[in-house]
DSSP file (Angstrom, degrees, kcal/mol; ACC not computed):
  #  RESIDUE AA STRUCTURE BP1 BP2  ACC     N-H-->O    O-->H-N    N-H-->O    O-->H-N    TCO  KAPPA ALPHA  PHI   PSI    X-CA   Y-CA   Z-CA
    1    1 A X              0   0    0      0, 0.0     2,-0.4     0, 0.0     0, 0.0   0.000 360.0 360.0 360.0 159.3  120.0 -119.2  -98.1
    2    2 A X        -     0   0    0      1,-0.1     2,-1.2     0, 0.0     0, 0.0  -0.638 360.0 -99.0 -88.5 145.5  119.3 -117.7 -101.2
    3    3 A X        -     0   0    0     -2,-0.4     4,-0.2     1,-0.1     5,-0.2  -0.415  36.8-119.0 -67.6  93.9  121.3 -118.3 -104.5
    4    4 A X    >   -     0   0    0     -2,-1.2     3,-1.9     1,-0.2     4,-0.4   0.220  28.8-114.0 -14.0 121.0  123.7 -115.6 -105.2
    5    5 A X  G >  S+     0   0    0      1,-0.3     3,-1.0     2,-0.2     4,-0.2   0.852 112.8  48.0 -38.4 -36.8  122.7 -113.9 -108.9
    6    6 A X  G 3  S+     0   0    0      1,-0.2    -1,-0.3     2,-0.2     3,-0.2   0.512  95.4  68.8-101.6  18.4  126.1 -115.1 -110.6
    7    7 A X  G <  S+     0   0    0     -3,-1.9    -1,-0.2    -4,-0.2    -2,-0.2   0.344  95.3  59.7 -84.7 -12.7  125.7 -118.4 -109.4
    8    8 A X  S <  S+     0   0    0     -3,-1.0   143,-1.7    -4,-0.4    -2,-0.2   0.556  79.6  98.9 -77.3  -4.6  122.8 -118.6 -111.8
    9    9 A X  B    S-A  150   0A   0     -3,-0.2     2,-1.1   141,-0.2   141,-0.2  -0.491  81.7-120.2-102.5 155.4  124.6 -117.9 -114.8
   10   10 A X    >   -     0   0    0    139,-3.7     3,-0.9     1,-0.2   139,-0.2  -0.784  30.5-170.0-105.9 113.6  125.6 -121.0 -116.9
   11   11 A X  G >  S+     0   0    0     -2,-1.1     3,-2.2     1,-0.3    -1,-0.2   0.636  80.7  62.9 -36.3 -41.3  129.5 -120.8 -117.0
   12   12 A X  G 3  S+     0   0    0      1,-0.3    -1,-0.3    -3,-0.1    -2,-0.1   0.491 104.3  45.8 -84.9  -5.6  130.0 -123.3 -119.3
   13   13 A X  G <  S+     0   0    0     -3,-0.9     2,-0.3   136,-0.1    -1,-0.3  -0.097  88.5 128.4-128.2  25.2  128.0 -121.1 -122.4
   14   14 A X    <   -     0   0    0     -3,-2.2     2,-0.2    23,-0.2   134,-0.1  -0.898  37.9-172.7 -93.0 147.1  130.0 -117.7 -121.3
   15   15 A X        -     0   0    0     -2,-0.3     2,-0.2    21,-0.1    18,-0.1  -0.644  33.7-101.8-105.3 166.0  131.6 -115.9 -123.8
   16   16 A X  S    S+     0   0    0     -2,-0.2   129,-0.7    18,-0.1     2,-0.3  -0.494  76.6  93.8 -73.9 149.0  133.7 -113.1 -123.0
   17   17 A X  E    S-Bc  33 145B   0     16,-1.3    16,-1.7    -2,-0.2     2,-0.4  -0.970  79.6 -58.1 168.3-159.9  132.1 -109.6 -123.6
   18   18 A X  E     +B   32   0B   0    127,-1.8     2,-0.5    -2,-0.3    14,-0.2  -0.941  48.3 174.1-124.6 126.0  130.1 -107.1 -120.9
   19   19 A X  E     -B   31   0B   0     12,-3.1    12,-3.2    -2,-0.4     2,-0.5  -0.803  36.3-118.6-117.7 152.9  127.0 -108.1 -119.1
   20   20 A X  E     -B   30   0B   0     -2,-0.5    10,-0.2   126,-0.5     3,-0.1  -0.813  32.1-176.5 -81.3 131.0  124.9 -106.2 -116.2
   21   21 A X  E     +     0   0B   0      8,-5.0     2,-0.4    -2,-0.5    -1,-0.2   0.816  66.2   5.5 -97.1 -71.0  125.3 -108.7 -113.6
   22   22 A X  E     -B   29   0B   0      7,-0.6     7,-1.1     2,-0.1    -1,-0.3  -0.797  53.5-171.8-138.1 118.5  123.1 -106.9 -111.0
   23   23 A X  E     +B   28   0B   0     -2,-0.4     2,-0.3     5,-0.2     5,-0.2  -0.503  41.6 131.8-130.5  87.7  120.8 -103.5 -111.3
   24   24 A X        +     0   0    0      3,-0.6    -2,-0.1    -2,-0.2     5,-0.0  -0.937  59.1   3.3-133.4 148.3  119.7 -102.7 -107.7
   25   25 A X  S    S-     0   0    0     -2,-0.3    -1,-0.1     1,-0.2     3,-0.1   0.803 128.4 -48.8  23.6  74.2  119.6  -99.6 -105.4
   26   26 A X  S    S+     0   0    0     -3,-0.2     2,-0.4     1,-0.1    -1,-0.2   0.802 117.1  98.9  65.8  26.5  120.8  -97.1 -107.8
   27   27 A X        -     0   0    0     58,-0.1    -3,-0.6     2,-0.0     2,-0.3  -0.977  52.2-157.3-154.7 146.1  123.8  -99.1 -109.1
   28   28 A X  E     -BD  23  84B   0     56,-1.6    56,-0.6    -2,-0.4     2,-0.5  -0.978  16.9-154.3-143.4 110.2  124.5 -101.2 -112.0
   29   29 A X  E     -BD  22  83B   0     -7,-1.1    -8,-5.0    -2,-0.3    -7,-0.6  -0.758  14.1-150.9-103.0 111.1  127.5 -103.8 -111.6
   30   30 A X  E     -BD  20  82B   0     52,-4.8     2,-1.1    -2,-0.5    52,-0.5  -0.898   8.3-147.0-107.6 136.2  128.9 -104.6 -114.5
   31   31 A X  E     -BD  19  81B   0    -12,-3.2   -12,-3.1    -2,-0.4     2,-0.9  -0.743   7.7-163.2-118.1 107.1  130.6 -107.8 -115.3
   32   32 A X  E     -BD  18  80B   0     48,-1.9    48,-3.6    -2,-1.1     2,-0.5  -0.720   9.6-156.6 -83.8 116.1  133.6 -107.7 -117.8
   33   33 A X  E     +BD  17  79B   0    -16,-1.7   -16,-1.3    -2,-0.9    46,-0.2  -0.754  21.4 167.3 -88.9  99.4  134.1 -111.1 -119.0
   34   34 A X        +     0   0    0     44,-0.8     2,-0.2    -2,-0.5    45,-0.2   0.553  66.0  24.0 -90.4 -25.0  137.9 -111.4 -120.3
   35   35 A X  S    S-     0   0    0     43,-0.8     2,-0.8   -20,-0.1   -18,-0.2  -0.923  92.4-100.6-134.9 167.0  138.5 -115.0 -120.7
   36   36 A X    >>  -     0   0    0     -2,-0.2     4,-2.5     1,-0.1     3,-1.2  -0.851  46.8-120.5 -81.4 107.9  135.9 -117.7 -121.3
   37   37 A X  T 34 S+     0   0    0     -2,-0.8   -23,-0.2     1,-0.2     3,-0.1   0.128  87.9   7.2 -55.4 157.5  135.5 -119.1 -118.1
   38   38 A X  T 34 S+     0   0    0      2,-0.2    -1,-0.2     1,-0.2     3,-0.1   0.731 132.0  50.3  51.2  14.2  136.2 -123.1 -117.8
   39   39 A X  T <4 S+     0   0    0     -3,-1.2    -1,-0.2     1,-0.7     2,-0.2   0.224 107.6  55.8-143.9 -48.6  137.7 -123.4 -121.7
   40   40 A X  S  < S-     0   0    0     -4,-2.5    -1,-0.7    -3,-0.1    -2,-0.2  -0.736  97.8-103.3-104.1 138.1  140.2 -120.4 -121.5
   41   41 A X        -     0   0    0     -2,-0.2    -1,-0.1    -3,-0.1     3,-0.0  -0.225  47.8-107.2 -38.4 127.4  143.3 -120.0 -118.4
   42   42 A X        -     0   0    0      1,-0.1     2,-0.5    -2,-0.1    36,-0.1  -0.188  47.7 -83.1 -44.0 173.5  142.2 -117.6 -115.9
   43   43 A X        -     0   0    0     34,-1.6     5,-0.2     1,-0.1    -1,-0.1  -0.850  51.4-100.3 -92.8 142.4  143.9 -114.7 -116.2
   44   44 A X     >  -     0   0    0     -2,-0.5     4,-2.1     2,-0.1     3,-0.1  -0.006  34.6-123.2 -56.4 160.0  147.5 -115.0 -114.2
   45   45 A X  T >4 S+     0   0    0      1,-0.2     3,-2.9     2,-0.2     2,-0.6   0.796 117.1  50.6 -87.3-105.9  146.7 -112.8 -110.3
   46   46 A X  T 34 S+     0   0    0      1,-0.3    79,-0.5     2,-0.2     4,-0.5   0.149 107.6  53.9 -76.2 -23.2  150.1 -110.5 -111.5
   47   47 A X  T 3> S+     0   0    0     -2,-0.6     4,-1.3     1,-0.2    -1,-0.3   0.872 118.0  29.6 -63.5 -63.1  148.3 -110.1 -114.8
   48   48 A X  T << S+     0   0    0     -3,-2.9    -1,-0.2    -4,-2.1    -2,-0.2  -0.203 107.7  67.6-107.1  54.8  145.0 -108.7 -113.5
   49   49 A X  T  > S+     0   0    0     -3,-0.4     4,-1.7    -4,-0.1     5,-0.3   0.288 105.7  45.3-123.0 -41.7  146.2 -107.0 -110.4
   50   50 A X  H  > S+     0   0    0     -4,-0.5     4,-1.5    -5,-0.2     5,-0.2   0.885 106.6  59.9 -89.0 -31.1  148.0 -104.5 -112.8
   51   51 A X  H  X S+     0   0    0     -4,-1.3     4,-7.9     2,-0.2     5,-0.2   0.963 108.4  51.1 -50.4 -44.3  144.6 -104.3 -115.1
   52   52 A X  H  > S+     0   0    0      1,-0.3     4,-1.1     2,-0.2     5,-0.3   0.868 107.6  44.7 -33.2 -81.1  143.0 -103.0 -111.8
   53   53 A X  H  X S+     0   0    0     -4,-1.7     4,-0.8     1,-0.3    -1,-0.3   0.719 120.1  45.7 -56.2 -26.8  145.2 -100.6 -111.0
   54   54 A X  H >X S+     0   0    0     -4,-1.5     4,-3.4    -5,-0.3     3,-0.7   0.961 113.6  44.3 -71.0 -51.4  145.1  -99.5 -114.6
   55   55 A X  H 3X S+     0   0    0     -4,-7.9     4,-1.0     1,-0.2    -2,-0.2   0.679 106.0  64.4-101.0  23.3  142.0  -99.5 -115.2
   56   56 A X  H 3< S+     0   0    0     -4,-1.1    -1,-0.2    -5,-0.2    -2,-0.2   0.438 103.4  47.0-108.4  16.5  141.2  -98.0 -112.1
   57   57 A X  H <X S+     0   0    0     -4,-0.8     4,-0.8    -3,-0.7    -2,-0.2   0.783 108.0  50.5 -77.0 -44.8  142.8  -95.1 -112.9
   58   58 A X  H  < S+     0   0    0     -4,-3.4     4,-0.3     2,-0.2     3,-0.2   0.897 117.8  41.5 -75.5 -30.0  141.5  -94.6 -116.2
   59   59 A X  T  < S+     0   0    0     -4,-1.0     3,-0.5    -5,-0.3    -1,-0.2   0.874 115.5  52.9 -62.5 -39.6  137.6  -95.1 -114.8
   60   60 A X  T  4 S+     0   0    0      1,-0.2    -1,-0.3    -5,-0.1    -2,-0.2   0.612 118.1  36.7 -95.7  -5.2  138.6  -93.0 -111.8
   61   61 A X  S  < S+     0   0    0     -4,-0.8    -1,-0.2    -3,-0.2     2,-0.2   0.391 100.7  84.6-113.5  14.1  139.9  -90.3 -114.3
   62   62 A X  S    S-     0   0    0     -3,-0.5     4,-0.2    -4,-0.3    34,-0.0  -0.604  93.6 -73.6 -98.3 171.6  137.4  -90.2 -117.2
   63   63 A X  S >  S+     0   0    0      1,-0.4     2,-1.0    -2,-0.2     3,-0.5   0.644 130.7  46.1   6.1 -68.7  134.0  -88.5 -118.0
   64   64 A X  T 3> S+     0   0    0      1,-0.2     4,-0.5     2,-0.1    -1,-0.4  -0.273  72.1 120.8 -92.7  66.1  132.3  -90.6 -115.9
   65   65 A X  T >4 S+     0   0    0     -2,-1.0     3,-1.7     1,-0.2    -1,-0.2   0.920  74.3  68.1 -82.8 -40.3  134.6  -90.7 -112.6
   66   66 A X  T <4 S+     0   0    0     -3,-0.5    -1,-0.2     1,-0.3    -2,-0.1   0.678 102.0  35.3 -55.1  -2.2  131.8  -89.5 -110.9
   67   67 A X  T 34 S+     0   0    0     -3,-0.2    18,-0.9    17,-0.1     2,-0.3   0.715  84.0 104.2-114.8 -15.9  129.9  -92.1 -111.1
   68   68 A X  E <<  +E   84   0B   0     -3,-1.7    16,-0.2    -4,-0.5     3,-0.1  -0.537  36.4 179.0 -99.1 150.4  132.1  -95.2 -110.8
   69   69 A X  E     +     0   0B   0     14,-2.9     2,-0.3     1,-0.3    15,-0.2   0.788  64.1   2.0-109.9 -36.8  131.8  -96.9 -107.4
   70   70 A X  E     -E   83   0B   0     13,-0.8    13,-1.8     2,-0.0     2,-0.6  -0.823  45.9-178.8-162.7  91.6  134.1 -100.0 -107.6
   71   71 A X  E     +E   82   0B   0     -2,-0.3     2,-0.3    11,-0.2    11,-0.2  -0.917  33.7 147.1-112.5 125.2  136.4 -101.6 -110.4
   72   72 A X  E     -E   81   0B   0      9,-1.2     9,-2.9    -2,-0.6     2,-0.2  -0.828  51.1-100.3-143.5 166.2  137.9 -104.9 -108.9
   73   73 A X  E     -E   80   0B   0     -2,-0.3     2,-0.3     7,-0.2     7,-0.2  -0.452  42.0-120.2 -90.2 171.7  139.1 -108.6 -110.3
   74   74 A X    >   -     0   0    0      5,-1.1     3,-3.7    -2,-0.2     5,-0.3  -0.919  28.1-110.3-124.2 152.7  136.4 -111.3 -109.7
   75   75 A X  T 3  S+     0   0    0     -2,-0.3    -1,-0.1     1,-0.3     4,-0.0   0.901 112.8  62.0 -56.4 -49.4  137.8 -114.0 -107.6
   76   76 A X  T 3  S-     0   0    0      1,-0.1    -1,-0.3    -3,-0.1   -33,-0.1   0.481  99.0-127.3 -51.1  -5.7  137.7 -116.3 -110.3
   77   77 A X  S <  S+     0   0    0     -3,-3.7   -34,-1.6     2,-0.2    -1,-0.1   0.227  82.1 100.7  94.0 -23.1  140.0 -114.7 -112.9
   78   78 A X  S    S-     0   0    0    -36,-0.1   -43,-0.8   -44,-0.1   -44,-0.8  -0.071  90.2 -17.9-121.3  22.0  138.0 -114.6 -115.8
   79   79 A X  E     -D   33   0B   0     -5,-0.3    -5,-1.1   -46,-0.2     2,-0.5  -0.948  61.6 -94.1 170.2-166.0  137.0 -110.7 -115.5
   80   80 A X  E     -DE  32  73B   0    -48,-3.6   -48,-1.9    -2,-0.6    -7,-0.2  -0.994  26.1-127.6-139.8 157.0  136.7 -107.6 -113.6
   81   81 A X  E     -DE  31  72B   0     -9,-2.9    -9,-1.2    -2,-0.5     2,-0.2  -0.615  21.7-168.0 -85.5 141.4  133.5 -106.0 -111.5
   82   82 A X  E     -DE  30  71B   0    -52,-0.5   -52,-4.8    -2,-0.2     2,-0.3  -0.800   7.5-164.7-116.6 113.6  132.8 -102.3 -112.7
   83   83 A X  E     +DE  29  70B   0    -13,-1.8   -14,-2.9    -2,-0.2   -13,-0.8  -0.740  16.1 172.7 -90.6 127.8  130.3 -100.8 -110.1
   84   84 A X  E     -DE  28  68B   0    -56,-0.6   -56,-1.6    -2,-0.3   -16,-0.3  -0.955  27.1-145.3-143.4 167.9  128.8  -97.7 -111.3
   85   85 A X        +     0   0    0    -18,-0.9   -58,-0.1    -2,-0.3   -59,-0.1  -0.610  69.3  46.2-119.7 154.6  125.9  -94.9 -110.4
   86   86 A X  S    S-     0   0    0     -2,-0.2   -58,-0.1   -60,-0.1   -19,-0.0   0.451 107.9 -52.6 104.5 106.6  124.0  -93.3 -112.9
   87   87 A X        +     0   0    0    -60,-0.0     2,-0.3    -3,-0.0    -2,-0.1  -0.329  62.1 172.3 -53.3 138.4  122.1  -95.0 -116.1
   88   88 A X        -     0   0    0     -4,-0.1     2,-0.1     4,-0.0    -4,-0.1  -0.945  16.9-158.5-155.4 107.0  124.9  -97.1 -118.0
   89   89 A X     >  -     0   0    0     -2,-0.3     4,-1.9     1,-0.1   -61,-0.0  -0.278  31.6-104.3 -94.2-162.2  123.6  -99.0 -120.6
   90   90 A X  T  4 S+     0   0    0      1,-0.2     4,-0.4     2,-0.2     5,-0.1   0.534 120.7  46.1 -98.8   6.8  125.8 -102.1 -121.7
   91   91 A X  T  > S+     0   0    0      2,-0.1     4,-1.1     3,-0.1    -1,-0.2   0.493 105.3  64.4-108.9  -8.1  127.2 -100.4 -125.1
   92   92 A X  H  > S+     0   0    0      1,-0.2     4,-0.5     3,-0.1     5,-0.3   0.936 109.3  37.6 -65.4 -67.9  127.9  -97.3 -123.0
   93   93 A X  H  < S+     0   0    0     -4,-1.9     4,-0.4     1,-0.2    -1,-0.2   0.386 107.9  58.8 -72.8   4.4  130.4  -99.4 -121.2
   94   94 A X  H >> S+     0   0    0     -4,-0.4     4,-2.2     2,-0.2     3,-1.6   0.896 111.0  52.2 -46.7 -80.0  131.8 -101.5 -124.2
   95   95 A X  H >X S+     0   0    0     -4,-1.1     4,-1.5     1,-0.3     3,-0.5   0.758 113.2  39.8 -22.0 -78.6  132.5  -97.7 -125.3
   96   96 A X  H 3X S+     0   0    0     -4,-0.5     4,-3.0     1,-0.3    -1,-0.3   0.642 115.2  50.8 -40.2 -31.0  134.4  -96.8 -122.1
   97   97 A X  H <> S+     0   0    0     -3,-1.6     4,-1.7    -4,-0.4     5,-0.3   0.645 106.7  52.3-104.6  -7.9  136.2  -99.9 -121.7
   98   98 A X  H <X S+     0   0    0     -4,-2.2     4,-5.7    -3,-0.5     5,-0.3   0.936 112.4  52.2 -66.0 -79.5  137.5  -99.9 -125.4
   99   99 A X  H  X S+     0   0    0     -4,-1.5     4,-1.6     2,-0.2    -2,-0.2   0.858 107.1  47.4   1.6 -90.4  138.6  -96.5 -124.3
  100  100 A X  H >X S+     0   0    0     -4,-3.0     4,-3.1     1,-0.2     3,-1.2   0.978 113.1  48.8 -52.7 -55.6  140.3  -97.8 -121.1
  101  101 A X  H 3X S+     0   0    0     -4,-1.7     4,-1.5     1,-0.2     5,-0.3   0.978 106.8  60.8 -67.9 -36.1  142.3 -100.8 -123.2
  102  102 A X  H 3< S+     0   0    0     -4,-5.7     4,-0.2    -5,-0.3    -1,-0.2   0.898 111.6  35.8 -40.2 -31.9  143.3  -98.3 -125.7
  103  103 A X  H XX S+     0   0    0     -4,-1.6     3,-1.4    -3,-1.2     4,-0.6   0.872 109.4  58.4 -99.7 -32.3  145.0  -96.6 -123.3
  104  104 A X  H >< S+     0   0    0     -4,-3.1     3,-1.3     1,-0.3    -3,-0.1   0.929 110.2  53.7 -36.7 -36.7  146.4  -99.6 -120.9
  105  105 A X  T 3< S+     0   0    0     -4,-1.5    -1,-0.3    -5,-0.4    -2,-0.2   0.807 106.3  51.7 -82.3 -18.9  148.1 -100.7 -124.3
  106  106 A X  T <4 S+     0   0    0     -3,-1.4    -1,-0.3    -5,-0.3     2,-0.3   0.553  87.7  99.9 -84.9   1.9  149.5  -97.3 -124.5
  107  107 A X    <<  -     0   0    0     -3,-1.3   -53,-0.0    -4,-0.6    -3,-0.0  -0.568  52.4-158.0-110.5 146.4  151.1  -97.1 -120.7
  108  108 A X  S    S+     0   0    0     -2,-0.3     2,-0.2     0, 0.0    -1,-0.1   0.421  85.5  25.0 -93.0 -21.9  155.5  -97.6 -119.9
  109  109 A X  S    S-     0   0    0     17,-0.0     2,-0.3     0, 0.0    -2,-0.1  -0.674  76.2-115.7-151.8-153.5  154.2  -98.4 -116.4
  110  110 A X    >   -     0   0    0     -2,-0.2     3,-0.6   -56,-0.0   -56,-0.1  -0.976  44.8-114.7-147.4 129.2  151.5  -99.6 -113.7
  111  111 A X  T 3  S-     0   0    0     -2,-0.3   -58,-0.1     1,-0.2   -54,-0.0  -0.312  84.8  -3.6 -76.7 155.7  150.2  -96.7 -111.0
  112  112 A X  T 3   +     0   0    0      1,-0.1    -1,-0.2   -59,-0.0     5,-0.1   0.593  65.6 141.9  38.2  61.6  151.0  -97.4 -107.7
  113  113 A X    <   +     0   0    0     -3,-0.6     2,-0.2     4,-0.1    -1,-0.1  -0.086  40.6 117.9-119.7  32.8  152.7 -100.5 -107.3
  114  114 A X  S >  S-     0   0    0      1,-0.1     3,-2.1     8,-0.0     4,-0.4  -0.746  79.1-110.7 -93.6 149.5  155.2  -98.8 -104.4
  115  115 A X  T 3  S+     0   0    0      1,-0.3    -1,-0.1    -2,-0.2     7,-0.0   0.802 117.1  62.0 -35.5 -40.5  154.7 -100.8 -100.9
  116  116 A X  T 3  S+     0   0    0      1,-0.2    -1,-0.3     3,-0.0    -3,-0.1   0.804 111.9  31.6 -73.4 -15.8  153.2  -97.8  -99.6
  117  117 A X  S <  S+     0   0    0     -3,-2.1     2,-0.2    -5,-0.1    -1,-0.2   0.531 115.0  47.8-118.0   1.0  150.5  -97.7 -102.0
  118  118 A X        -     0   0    0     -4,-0.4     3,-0.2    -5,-0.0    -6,-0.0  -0.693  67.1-137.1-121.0 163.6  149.5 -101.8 -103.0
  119  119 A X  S    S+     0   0    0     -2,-0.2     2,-0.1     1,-0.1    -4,-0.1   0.246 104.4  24.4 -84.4 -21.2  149.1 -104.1 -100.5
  120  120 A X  S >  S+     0   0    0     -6,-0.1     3,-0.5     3,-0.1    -1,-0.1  -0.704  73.5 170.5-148.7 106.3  151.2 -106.7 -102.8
  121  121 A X  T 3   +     0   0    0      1,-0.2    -6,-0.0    -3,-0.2     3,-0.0   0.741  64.9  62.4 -85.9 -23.1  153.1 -104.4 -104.8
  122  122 A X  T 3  S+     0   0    0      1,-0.2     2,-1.0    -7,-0.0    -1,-0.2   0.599  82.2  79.5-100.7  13.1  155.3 -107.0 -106.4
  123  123 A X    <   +     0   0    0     -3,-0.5     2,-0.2   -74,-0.0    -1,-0.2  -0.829  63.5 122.4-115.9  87.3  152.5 -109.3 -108.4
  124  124 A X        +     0   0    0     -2,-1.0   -77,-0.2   -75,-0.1   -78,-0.1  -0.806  36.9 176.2-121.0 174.0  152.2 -107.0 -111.1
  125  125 A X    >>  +     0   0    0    -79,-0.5     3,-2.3    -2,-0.2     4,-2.2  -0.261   3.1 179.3 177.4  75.0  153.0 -108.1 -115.0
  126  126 A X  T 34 S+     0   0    0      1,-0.2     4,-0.4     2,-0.2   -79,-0.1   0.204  76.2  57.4 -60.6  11.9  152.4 -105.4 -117.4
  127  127 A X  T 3> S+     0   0    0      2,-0.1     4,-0.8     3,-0.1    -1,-0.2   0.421 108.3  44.0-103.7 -17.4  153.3 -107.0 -120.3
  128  128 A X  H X> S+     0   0    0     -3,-2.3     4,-2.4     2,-0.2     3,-1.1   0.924 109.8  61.6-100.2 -28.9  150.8 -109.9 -119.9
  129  129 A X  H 3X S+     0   0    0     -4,-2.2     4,-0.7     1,-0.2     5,-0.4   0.982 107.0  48.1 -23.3 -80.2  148.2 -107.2 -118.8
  130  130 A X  H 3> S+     0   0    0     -4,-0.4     4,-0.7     2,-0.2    -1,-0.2   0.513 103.9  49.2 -48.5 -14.8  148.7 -106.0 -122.0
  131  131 A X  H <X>S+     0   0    0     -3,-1.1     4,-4.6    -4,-0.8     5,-0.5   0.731 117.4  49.9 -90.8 -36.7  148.4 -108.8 -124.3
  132  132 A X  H  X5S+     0   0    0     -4,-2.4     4,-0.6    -5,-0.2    -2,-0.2   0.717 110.3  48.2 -72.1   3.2  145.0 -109.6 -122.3
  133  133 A X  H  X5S+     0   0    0     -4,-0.7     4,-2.2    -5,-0.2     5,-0.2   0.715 113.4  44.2-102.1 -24.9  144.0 -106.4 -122.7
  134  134 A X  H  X5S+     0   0    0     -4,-0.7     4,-2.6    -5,-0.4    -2,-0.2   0.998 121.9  43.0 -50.3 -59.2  144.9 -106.4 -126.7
  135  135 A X  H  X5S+     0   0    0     -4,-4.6     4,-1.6     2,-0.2     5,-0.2   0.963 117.2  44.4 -51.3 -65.1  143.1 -110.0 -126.8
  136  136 A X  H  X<S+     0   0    0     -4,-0.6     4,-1.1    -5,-0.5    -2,-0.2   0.854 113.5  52.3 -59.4 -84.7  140.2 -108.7 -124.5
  137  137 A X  H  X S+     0   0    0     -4,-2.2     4,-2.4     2,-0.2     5,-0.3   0.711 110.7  49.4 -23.2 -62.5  139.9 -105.1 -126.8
  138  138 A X  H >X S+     0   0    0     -4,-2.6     3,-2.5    -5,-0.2     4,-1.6   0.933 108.7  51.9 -50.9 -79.7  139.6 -107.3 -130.2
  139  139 A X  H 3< S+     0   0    0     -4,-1.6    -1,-0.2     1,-0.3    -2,-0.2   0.630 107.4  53.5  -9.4 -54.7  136.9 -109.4 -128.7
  140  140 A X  H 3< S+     0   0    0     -4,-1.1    -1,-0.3    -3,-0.2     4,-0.2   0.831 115.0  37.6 -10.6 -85.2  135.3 -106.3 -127.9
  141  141 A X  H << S+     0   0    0     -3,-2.5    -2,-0.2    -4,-2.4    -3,-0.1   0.763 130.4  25.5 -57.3 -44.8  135.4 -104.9 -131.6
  142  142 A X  S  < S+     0   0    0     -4,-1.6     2,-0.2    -5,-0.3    -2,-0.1   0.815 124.7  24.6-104.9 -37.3  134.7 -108.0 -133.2
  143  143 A X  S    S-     0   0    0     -5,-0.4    -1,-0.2     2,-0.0     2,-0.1  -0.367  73.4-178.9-126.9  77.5  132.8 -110.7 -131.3
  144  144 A X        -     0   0    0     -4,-0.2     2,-0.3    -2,-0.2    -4,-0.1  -0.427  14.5-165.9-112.0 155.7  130.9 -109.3 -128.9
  145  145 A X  B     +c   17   0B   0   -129,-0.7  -127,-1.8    -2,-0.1  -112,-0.1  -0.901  23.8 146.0-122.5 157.4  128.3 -110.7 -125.8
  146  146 A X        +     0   0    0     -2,-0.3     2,-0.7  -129,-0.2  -126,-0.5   0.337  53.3  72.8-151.2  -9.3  126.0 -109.1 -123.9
  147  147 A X  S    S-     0   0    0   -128,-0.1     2,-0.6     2,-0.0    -1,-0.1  -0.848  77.8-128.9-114.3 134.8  122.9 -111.3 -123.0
  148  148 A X        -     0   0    0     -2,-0.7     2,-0.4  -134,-0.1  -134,-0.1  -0.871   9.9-124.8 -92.7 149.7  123.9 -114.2 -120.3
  149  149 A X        -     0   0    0     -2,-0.6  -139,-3.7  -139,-0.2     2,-0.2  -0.744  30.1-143.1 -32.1  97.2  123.2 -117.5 -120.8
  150  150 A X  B     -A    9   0A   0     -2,-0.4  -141,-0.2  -141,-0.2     2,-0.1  -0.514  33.5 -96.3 -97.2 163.3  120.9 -118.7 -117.1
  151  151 A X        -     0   0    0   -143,-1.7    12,-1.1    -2,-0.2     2,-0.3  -0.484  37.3-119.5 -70.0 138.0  121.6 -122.3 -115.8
  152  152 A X  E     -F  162   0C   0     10,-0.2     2,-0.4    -2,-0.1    10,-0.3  -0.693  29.7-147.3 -80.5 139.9  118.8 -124.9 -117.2
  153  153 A X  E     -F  161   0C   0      8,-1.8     8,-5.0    -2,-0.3     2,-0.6  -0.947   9.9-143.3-121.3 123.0  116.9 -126.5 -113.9
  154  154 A X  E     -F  160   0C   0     -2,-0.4     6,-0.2     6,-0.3     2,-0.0  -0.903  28.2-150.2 -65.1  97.5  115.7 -130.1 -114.1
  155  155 A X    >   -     0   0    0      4,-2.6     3,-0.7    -2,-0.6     6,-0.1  -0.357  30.8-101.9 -69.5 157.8  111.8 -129.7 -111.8
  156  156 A X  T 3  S+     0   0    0      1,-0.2    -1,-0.1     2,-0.1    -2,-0.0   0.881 125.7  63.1 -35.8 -65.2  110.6 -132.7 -109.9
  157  157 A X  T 3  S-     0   0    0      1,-0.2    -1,-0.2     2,-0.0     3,-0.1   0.342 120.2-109.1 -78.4  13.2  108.1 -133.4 -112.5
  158  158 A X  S <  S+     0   0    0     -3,-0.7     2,-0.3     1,-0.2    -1,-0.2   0.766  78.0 125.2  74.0   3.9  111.4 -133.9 -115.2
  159  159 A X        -     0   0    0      1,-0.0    -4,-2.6     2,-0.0    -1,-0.2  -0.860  57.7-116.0-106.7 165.0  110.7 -130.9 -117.1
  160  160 A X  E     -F  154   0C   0     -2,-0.3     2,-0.6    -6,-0.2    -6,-0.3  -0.491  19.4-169.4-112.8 143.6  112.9 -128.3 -117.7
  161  161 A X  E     +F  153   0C   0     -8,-5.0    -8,-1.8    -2,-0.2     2,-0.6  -0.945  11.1 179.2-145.9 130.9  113.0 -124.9 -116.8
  162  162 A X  E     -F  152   0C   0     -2,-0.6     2,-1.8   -10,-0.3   -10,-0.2  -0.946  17.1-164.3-127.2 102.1  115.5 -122.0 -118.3
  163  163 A X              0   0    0    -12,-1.1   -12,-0.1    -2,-0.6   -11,-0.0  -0.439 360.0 360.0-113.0 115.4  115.6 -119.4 -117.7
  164  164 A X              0   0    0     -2,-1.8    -1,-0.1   -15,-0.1   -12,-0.0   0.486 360.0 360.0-134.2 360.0  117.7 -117.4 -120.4
């Protein structure tokens, strides 16, 4: 089988920030990177459960709503997937997502977190949502990444091969 695209990326040199993980058949999957994976705690599941649903409201009611396909956690904790249609460079969505944590820090509550409308409606925790989305917003502003970091391969012949 072939090796999955983010299984190339070298974990251990990511900073947090926004990268294009993937730009194939009209769509550009973007990976926001909220904690530094393997150095920094994931973020707690009620934490980023409530980011979703926040910030898939605010995607799914700004500018671009047309265009956004998919905003989801990544199984590991350490970010969220934004799927999008459309050219999107990676300071467009820096822009938006500043946007969207401006306003997460501004919300008294978390959409749809009645049974009828989450599928686990009681791991939310909008106040640690908010301090990751404060932490994650400075990051943002101040120290930002954007180019990934590829896994180093050791060849047969003991040379080294990076691609980065």
């Amino acid at each position: 089988m072939e090796v999955i695209q983010s299984f190339t990326i070298d974990h251990t040199r990511l900073k947090p920030g926004i990268y294009v993980s993937r730009e194939d058949k009209g769509f550009t999957t973007f990976d926001l990177r909220i904690t530094e994976p393997n150095k920094e705690p994931a973020m707690a599941p009620a934490a980023i459960h409530s980011m979703e649903h926040l910030m898939a409201t605010w995607f799914r009611n700004s500018p671009v709503k047309e265009d956004v396909v998919y905003v989801g956690p990544m199984g590991c904790l350490t970010g969220m997937y934004i799927v999008m249609t459309g050219h999107y460079t990676v300071e467009d969505m820096r822009r938006l997502t500043i946007e969207c944590l401006q306003w997460i820090l501004k919300q008294d509550t978390v959409p749809a977190t009645e049974p009828q409308a989450c599928g686990n409606y009681l791991l939310h925790d909008l106040p640690m949502c908010k301090w990751e989305s404060a932490r994650y917003l400075e990051r943002l502003k101040n120290d930002f990444h954007c180019e990934y970091t590829k896994l180093q391969i050791k060849l047969e012949d003991g040379k080294v091969f990076a691609d980065a």
